[in-house]
C-alpha positions in Angstrom: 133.2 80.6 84.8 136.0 79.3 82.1 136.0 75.8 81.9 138.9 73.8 82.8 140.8 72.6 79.5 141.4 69.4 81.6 139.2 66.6 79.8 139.2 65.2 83.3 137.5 68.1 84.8 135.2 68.9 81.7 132.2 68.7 83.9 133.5 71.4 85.9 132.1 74.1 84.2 128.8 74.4 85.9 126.0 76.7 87.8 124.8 75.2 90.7 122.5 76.2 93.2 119.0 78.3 92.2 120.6 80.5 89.7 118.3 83.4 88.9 118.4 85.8 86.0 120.7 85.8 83.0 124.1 82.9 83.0 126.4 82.6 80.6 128.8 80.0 80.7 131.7 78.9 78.2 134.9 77.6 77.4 138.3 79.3 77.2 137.5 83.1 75.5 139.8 85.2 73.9 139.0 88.8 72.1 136.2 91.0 73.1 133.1 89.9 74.4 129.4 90.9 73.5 126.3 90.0 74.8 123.4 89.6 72.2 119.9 89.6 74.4 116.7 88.3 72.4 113.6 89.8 72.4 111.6 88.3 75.1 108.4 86.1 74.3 105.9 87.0 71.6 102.9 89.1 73.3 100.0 90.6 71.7 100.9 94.5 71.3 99.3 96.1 74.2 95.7 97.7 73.9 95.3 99.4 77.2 93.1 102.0 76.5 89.9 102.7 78.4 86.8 103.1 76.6 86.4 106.7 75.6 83.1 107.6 77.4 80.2 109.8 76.8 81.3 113.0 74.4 80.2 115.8 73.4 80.6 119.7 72.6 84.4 119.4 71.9 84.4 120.3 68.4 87.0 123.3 68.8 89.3 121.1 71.3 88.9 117.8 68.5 89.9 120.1 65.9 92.5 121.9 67.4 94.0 118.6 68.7 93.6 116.9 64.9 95.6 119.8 63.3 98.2 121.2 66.0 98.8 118.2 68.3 100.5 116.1 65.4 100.6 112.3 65.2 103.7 112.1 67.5 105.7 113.6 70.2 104.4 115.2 74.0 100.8 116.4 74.1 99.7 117.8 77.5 96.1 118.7 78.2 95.4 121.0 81.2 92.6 122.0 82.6 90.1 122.1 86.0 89.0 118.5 88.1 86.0 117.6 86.3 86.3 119.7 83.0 86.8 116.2 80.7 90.5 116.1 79.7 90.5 112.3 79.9 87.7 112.2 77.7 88.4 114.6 75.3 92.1 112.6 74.8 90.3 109.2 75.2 88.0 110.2 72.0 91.2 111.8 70.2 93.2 108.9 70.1 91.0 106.3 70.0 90.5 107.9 66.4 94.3 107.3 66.0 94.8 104.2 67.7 94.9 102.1 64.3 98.0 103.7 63.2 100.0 102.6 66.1 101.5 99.2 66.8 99.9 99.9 70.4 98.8 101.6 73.5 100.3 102.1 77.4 97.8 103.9 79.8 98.2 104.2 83.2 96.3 106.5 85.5 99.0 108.4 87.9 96.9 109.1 90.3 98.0 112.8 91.0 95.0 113.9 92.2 93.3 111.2 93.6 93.3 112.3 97.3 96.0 109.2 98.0 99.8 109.3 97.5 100.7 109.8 93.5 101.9 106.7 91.8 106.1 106.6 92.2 107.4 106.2 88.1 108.7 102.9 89.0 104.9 101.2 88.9 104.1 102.4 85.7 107.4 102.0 84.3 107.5 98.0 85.2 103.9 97.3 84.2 104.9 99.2 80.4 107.6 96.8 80.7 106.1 94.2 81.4 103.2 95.1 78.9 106.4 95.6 75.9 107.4 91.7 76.8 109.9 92.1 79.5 110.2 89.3 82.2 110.7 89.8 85.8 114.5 89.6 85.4 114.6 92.2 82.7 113.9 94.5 84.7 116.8 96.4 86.4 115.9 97.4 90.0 116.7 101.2 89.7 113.9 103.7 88.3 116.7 105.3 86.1 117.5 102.2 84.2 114.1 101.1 84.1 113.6 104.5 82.4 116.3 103.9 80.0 115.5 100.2 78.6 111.7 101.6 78.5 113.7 103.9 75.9 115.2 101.1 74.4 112.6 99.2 74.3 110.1 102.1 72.3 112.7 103.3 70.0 111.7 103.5 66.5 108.4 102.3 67.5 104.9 103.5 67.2 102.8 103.8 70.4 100.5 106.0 71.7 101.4 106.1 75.7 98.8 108.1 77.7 99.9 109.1 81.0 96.2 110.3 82.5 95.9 112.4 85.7 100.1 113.8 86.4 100.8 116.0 89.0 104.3 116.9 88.2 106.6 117.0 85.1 108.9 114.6 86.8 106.3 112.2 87.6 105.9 112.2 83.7 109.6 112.6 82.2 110.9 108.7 83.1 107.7 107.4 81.1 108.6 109.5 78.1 109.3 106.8 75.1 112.8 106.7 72.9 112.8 108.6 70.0 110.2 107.5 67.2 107.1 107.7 66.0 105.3 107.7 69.3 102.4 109.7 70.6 102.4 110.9 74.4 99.4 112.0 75.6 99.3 113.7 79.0 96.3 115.1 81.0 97.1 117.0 84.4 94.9 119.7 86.4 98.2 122.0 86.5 100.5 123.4 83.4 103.6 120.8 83.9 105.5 123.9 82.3 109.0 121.5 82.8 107.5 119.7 80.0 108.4 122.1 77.3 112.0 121.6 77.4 110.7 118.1 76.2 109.0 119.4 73.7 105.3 119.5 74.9 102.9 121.2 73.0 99.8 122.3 75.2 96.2 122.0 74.8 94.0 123.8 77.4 90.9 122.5 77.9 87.9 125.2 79.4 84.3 123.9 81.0 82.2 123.2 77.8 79.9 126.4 77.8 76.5 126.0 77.6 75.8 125.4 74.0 78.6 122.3 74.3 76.6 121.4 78.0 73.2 121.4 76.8 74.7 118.8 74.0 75.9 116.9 76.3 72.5 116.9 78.8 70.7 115.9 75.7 72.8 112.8 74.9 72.1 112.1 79.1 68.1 113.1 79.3 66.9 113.1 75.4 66.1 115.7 73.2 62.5 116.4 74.2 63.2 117.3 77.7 65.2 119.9 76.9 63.0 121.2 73.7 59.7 121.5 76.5 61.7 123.1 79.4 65.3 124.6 77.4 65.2 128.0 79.5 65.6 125.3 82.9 68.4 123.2 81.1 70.5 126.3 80.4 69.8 127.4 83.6 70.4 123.9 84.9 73.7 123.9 83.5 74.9 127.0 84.1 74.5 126.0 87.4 76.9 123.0 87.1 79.4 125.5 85.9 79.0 123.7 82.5 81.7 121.5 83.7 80.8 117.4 82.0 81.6 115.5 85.6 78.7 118.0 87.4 76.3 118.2 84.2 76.4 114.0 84.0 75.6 114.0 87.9 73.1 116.0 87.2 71.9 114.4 84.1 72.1 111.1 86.1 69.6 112.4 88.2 67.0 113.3 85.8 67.9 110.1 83.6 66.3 107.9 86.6 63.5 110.8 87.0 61.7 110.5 83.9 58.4 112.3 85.3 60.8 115.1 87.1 60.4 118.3 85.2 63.9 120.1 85.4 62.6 122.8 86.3 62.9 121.2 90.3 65.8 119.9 89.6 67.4 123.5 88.9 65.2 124.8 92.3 67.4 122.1 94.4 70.9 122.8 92.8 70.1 126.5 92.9 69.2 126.5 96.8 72.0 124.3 97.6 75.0 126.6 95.7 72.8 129.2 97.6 74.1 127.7 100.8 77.7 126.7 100.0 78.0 130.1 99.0 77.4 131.6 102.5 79.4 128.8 104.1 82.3 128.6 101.6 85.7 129.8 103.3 88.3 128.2 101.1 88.7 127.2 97.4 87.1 125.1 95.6 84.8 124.7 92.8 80.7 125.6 94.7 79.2 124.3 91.4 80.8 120.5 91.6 79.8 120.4 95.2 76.7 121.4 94.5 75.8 119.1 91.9 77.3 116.3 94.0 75.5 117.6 96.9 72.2 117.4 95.8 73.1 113.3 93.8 73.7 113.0 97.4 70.5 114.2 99.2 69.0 111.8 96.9 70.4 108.6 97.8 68.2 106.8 100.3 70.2 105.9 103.7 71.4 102.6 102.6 73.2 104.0 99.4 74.0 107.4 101.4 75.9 105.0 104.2 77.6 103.2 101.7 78.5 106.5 99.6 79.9 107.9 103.1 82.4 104.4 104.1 83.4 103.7 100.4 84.8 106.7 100.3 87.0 105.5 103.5 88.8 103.0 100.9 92.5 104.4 100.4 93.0 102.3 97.7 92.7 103.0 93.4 89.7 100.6 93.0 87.2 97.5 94.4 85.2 95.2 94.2 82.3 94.0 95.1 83.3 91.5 98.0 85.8 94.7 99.6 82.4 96.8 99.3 80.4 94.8 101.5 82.8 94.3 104.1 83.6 98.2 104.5 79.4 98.8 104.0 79.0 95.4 106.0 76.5 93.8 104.1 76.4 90.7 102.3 77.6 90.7 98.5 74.3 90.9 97.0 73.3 93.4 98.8 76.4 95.5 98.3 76.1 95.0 94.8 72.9 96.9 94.6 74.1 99.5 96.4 76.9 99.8 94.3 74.5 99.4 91.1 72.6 102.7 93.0 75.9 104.9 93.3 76.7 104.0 89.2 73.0 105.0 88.5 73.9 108.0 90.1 76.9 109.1 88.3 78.7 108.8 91.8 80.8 105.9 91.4 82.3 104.3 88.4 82.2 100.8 87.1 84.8 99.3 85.6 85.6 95.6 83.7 85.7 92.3 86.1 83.3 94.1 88.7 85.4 96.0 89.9 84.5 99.7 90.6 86.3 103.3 91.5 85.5 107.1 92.3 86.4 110.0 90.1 88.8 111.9 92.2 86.4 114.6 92.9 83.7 112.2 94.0 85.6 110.6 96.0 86.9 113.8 98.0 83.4 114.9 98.0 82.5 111.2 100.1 85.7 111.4 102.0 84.5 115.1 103.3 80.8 113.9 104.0 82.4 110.2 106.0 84.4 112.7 108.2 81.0 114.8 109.2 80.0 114.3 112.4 78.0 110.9 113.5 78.2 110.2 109.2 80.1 106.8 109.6 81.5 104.5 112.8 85.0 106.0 113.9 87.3 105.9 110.7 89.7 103.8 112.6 86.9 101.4 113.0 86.3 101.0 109.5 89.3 100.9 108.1 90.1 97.9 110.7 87.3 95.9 109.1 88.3 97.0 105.4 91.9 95.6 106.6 90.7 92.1 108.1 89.0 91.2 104.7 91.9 91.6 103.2 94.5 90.2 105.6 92.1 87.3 105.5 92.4 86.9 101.5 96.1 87.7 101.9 96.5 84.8 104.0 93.9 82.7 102.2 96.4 83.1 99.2 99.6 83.1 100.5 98.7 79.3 102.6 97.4 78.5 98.8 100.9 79.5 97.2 103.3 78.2 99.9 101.8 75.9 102.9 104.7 75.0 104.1 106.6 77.9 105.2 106.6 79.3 108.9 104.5 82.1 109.3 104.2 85.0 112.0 101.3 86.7 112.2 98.4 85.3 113.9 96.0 85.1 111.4 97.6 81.8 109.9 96.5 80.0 112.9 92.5 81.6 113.7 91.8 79.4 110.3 89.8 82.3 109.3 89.7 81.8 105.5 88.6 83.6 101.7 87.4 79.9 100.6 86.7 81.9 97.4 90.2 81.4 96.5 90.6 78.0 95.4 94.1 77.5 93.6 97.4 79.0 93.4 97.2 80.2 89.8 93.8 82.4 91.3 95.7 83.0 94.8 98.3 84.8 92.7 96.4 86.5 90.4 94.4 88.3 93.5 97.5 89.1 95.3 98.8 90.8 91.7 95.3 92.7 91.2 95.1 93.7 94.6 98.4 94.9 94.9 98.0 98.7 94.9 95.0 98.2 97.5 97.1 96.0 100.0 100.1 98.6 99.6 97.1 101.2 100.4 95.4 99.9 103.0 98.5 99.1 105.0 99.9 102.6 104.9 96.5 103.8 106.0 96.4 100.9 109.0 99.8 102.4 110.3 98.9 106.0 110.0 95.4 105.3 112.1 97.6 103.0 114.5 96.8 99.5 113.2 100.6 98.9 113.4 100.1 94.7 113.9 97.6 94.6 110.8 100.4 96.8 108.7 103.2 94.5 109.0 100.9 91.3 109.3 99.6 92.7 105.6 103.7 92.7 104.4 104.1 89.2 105.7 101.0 87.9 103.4 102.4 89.3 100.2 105.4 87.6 100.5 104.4 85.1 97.4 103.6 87.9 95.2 106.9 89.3 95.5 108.6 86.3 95.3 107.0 85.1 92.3 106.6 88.5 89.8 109.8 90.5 91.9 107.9 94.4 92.3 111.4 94.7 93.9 110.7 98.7 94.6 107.2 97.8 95.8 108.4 94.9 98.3 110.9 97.2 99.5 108.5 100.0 100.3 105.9 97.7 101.5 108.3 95.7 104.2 110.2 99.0 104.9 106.5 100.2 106.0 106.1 97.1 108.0 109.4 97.2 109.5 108.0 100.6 110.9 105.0 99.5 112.0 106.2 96.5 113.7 108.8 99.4 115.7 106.0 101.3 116.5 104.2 98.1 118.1 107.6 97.0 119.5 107.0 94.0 118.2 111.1 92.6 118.0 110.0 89.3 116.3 108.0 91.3 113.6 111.0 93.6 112.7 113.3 91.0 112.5 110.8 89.2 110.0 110.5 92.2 108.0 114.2 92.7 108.0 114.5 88.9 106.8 111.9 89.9 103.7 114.2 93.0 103.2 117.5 90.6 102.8 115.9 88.9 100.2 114.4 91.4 98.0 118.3 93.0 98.8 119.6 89.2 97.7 117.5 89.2 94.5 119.0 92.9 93.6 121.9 91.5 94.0 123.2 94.0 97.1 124.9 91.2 99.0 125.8 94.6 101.8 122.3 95.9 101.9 121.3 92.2 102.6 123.7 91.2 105.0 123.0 94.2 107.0 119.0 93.0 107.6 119.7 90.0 108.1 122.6 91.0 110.8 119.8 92.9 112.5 117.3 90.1 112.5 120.0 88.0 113.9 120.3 90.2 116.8 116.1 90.6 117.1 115.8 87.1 117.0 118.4 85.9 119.9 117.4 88.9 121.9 113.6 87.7 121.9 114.9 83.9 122.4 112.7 83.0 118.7 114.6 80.2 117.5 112.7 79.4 114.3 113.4 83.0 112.9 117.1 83.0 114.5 117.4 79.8 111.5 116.0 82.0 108.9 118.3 85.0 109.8 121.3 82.2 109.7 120.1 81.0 106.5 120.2 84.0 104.4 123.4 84.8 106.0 124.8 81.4 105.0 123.5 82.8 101.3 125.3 85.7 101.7 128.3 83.5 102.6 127.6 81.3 99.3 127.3 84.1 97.1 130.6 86.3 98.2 132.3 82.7 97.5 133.3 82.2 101.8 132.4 78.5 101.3 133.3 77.6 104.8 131.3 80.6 106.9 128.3 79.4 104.3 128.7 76.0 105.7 129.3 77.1 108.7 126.3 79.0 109.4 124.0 76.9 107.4 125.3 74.2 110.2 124.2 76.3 112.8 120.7 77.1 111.6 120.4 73.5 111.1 121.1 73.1 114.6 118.1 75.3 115.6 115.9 73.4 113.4 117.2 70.4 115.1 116.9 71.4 118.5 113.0 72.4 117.9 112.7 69.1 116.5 111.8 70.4 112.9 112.8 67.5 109.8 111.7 69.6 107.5 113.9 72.8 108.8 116.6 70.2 109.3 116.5 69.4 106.0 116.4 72.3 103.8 119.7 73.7 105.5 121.3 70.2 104.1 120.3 71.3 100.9 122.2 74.5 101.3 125.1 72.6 102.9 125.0 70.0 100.0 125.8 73.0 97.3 127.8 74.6 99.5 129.8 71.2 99.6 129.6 70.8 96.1 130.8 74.5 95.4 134.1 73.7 97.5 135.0 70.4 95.8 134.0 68.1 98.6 132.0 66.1 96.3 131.3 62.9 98.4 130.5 65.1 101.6 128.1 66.9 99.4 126.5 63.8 97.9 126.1 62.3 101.2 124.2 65.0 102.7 121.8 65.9 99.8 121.0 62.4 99.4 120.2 62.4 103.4 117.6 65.3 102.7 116.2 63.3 99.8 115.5 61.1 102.2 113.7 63.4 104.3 111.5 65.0 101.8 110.7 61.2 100.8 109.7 60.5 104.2 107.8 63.5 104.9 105.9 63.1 101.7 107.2 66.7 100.3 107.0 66.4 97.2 107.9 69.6 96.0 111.3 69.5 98.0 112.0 66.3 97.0 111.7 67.1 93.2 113.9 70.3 94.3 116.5 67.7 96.3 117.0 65.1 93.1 117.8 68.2 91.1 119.9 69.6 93.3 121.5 66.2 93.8 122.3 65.9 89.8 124.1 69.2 89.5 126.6 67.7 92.1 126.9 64.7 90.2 127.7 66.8 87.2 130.3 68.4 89.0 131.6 65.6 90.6 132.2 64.2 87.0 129.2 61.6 87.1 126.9 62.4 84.4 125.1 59.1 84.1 124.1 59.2 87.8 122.9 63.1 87.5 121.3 62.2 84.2 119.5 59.5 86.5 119.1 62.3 89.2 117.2 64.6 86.7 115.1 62.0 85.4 113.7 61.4 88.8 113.2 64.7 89.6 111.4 65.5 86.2 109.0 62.3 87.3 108.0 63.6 90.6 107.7 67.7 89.8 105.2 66.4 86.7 103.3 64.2 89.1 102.9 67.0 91.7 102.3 69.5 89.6 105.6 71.6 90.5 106.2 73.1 87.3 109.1 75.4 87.7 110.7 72.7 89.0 110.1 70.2 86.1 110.8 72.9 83.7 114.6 73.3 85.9 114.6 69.3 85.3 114.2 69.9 81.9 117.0 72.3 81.7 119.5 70.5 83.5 118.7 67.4 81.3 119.6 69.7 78.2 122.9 70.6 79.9 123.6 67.0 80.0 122.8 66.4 76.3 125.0 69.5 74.8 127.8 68.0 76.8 127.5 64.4 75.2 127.2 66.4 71.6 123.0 65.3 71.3 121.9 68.5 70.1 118.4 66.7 69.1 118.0 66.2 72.6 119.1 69.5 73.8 116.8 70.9 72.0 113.8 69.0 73.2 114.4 69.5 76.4 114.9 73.1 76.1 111.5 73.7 74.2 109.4 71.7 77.0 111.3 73.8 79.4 110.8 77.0 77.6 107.1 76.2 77.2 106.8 75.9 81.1 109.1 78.7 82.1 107.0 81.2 79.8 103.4 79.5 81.1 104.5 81.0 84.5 106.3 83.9 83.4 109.4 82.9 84.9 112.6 84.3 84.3 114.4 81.3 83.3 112.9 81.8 80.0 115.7 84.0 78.7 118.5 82.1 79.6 116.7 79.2 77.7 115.7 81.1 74.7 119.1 82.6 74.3 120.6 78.9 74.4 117.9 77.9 72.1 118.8 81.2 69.6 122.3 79.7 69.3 124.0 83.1 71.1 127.1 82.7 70.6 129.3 82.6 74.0 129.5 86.2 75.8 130.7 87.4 78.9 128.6 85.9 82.0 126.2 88.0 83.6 127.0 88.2 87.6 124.5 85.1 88.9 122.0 86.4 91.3 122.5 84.3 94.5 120.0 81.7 96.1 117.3 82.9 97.8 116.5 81.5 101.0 113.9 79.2 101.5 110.6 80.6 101.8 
């Protein structure tokens, strides 16, 4: 926007509405344009590695990898499920790590018996990990790709890309050009990696000099000195590969009066019998090994083995354990303490616990044997209600007010283990993968109503930290399911969710197009309430393609609905819209009139939240309308109620508009000080406000403005 040379107009130039991502506004320009972005907020450099595990017998492949891998560029190591790869690179370049500024690690999941992660996942949490806020990150996977380039050029990381299945799963998280180290472990070759210049380390089972090293570390030195002909035997037997020796060892570690000479008896009788029955491939010593840690477990741990193995998801904890083995959370813990004992499951920080891919196919195959666990459908039902019900739990915690459609928000079934929105959030950000999971597993078995309900409840989490590829995959999934129910009032919710994730990327087609079909959804079921919300983000449409009157127009008619169904609140967040539509269009007492009318509202209703929202709303008209000591008076009052109900984003956009107000009266002093209280907030929550503030902060001299991503609709 150019501001009017007019010194009657010069409040003129300015944003309003909920402006989200980058803004640049200034004067008359002439010449070329340049935009300068800063860096984004100072974060520790990233330290993601794993611990490297137990290690031994890898002399040749340490060796080989310390004089032929180099200290930068593509490394792949290839080799069987089980064989140690991760370990083996985990010991390597933890040896290294102190010459890098850093490390990325992400587990892709390509063999995990679930979906492989997409390259967008990993991509935004490296992002996110290098300093990037929400709004930094573009929505396609091929310009994430490229400022994850940017971002690692000339810089020295070690990224490790653990457990690929294919060589374009891998090629958008390569690094830009540097000193960087890419470490990549996969069961197959990934031969499309050497046009990227891979160099390739294969890694065999260990052999039973490296196996026996490795049993001794497990079961001590003296066991094997008294009985060595049964531990190489014993080995051999595990096909010397580390994942079956450590079950194995695990065994004999909590057996200190077993001679090994009956544990080799028991592995040896049961590779006897998956030899006979053994029709397709597969490795007989691994399930074997895991066969017998399984004959062992008493029926409690044996039961839980069999449903935890039912989880779709990359990991747990203990509360999701014990409602799939439905048991209380104490007693689920032991059992979970018995499978780790074992060398069946693995624990990881915070509690929280997974399978080795192999394990967990082994569990999956032993759950679908006959009579082994209730019907799969059955368990996975009650793995989905605990976390539908935390999903809720979090989602009321994050945003009370806003109409809901599944049924679950009205049973006041409750996690009361969540007790605030920061931990709400937080849960909804750790759980993500598992939700995303567990509803693609609920529509494949038929749960179709606990699939979309599951969308609905992750509706903060997307709003707040934008996963915009994620919350389009997770509400395109329950737009299917709620199709496959023929539910019409649940697709025309997920199409409302899918107009504004389509809003915040900016595709004002994509998003009128949902929420065209909601419309329809909505009238044809006769459910006013969503018919409003369809109107709504319409009327944003409207606002944002600049058709002033249609916006007004439509956000009049939603308001209508809300009226009709006797809703205030309803009723009053469309005059908000209608107020900056107003405003936008000049009619500057019309506009003033009807925000102050919501004000009122929200005052009455005791909405606090709104009401801080309202006043600041209400002094970006001023401002326009050329009345900067009544907006200044606007702002203060809004600043006042946001910091006394705790609505910080909303004292921080307080803050912001306050420092608008002092650059324009020449109090740079001021500016500042509003702008650093503001930036504080914004970068507490993450938000992306933060850049526009830091770049106004850093003095960036005036550029061409950014295309302003339009207001969402009102959750």
């Amino acid at each position: 926007m150019v501001q009017s040379p007019d010194e009657r107009d010069r409040w003129a130039n300015e944003l309003t509405g909920t402006i989200a991502g980058s803004s640049v506004q200034a004067g008359s320009i002439a010449g070329g344009v340049h935009i300068t972005m800063p860096r984004s907020a100072s974060l520790p450099a990233p330290a993601q590695l794993p611990a490297p595990g137990l290690f031994a017998g890898r002399h040749d492949e340490m060796a080989e990898l310390r004089t032929r891998a180099g200290r930068q560029g593509l490394v792949v190591i290839t080799g069987p499920g089980g064989v140690g790869k991760t370990t083996l690179a985990l010991n390597w370049v933890h040896e290294l790590k102190s010459e890098y500024e850093g490390q990325l690690f992400v587990d892709l999941r390509g063999f995990s018996g679930a979906e492989p992660l997409p390259p967008d996942e990993p991509l935004e949490r490296f992002l996110r990990a290098l300093g990037a806020l929400p709004e930094d990150i573009p929505p396609s996977i091929d310009e994430q790709a490229a400022l994850f380039r940017s971002l690692t050029t000339g810089r020295r990381l070690i990224v490790f890309l653990d457990n690929a299945v294919s060589a374009a799963q891998v090629r958008p998280l390569l690094p830009g050009a540097g000193g960087s180290l890419v470490v990549v472990t996969s069961r197959r070759r990934l031969s499309g990696l050497v046009v990227d210049g891979a160099r390739f380390v294969d890694v065999d089972p260990l052999g039973v000099p490296g196996a026996l090293e490795l049993l001794e570390h497990l079961i001590g030195a003296d066991r094997i000195g008294a009985e060595r002909e049964h531990a190489r035997s014993l080995v051999a037997l595990c096909g010397t590969l580390p994942l079956a020796v450590c079950a194995s060892g695990a065994r004999l570690a909590a057996r200190r009066r077993w001679p090994l000479a009956r544990a080799v008896a028991e592995l040896d009788d049961e590779a006897r019998r998956l030899s006979a029955l053994r029709t397709g491939e597969g490795d007989i010593s691994v399930d074997a090994v895991f066969n017998t840690s399984y004959k062992a477990l008493d029926d409690a741990q044996a039961r839980a083995y069999r449903l935890l193995g039912i989880h779709p998801g990359p990991d747990f904890d203990v509360a999701t354990a014990a409602a799939l083995i439905g048991a209380d959370e104490d007693h689920a813990a032991e059992l979970l303490d018995g499978l780790v004992d074992a060398n069946l499951l693995l624990e990881g920080g915070d509690e929280r616990y997974q399978f080795h891919d192999l394990v967990r196919l082994h569990a999956r195959d032993k759950a679908r044997e006959p009579a082994a666990v209730p019907d799969r459908k059955t368990v996975l039902a009650r793995l989905a209600d605990s976390y539908l019900t935390t999903a809720v739990t979090a989602d009321l915690l994050l945003m009370p007010a806003r109409w809901h459609l599944g049924d679950r928000y009205t049973t006041g079934q409750r996690n009361n283990t969540l007790r605030d929105r920061p931990a709400a959030l937080a849960w909804l950000e750790q759980e993500r993968d598992n939700l995303a999971a567990v509803a693609r597993e609920a529509h494949e078995v038929g749960l179709h109503s606990v699939t979309w309900q599951l969308s609905e409840a992750m509706w903060p989490l997307f709003l707040h930290r934008k996963h915009y590829r994620a919350w389009i995959r997770t509400y395109e999934l329950g737009l299917a399911a709620a199709q496959s129910c023929d539910d019409s009032r649940a697709q025309a919710r997920m199409l409302e969710g899918l107009g504004v994730a389509w809003l915040n990327l900016q595709d004002l087609e994509a998003a009128r197009d949902r929420y065209e079909a909601a419309l329809a959804l909505e009238r044809r079921s006769g459910h006013r309430l969503g018919e409003a919300a369809a109107l709504e983000g319409l009327g944003i449409v409207a606002l944002a393609t600049g058709d002033l009157m249609r916006a007004v127009d439509l956000f009049t008619e939603a308001r209508d609905v809300h009226a009709a169904l006797g809703r205030p609140r309803g009723i009053a967040l469309m005059d908000r819209h209608i107020g900056e539509a107003l405003s936008a269009e000049g009619r500057h007492s019309e506009a003033d009139a009807v925000l102050t009318s919501a004000l009122e509202t929200f005052t009455r209703l005791d909405e606090p939240y709104h009401q801080a929202r309202t006043l600041t709303c209400l002094g970006q008209a001023r401002l326009v309308a050329g009345r900067p000591d009544e907006a200044t008076d606007a702002f203060h009052a809004s600043l006042g109620v946001a910091r006394e109900s705790g609505a910080r984003h909303v004292e921080a956009g307080a803050l912001q508009e306050l420092a608008r107000v002092a650059a324009h009266q020449n109090a740079p002093a001021d500016e500042r000080r509003y702008l650093e209280q503001a930036l504080a907030i914004y970068t507490e929550l993450g938000s992306p406000q933060a850049t526009p503030v830091r770049a106004r902060l850093g003095e960036i001299p005036p550029g061409r403005s950014e295309s302003p991503v339009p207001p969402e609709p009102e959750p």
